[in-house]
C-alpha positions as CSV (number, residue, x, y, z in Angstrom):
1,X,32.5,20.8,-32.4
2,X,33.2,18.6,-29.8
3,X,36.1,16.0,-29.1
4,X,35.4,12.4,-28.9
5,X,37.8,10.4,-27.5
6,X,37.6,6.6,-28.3
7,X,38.5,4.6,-25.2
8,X,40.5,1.5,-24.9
9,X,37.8,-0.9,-24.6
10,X,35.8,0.6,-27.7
11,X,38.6,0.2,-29.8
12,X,38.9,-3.3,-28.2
13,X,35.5,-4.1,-29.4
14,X,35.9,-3.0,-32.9
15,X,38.7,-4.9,-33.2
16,X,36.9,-7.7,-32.2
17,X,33.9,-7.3,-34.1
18,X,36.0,-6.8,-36.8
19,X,37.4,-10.1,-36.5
20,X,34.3,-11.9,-35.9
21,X,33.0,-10.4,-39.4
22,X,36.5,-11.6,-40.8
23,X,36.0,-15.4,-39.3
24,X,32.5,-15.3,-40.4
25,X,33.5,-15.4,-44.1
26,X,36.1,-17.1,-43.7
27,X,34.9,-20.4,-42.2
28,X,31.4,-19.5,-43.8
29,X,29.3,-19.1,-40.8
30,X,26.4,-16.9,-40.8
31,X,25.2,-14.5,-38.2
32,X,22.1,-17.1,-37.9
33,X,24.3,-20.3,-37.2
34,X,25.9,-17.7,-34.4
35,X,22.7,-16.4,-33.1
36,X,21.5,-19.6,-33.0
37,X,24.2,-20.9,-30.8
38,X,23.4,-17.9,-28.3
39,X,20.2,-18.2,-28.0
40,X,19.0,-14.8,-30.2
41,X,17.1,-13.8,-32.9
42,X,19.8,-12.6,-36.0
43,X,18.7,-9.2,-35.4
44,X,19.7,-9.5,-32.3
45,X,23.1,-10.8,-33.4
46,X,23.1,-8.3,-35.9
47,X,22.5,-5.0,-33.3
48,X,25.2,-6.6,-30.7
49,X,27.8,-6.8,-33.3
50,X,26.8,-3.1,-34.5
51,X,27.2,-1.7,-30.7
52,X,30.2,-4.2,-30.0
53,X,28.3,-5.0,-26.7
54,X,28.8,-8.9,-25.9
55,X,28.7,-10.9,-22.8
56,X,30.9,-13.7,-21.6
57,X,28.4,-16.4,-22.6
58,X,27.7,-14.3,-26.2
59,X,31.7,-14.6,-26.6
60,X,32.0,-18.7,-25.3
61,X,29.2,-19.5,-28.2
62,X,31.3,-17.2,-31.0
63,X,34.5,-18.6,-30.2
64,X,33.6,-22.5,-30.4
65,X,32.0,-21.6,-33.9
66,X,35.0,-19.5,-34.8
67,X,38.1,-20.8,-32.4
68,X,40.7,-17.9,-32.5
69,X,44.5,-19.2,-32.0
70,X,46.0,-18.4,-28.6
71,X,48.4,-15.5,-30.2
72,X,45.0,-14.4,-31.9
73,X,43.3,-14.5,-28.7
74,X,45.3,-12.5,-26.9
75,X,46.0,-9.8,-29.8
76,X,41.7,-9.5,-29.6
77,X,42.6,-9.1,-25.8
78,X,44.6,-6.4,-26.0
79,X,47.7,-8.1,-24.3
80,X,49.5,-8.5,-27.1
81,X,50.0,-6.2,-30.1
């Protein structure tokens, strides 16, 4: 069987889709309300957060609907552990 090796960024993407799933029931937002304020269809929400492909205007929308603190921010980042 082959190796797979994870890279950096994919492990930066799960962490932050992780989070964003964490926010999401914390602050009680659905993946409508956040595809909504994208501009996509949920299924379309629902297939980025799957892949953990997102786009700098996809992240601007999440973040006003779930603001991360600065030290959470960078942790998502990868700057600081």
């Amino acid at each position: 069987m082959p190796k797979v090796f994870i890279t950096r960024q994919e492990k930066l993407n799960k962490k932050l889709t992780a989070w964003i799933y964490g926010e999401m029931q914390v602050n009680r937002v659905t993946q409508q309300q956040i595809a909504d304020a994208i501009g996509i269809k949920q299924p379309s929400l629902n297939r980025k957060l799957k892949k953990g492909k997102y786009t700098f205007e996809d992240l601007t929308a999440i973040f006003q609907l779930l603001p991360p603190d600065a030290n959470e921010l960078l942790r998502l980042m990868g700057v600081k552990e």
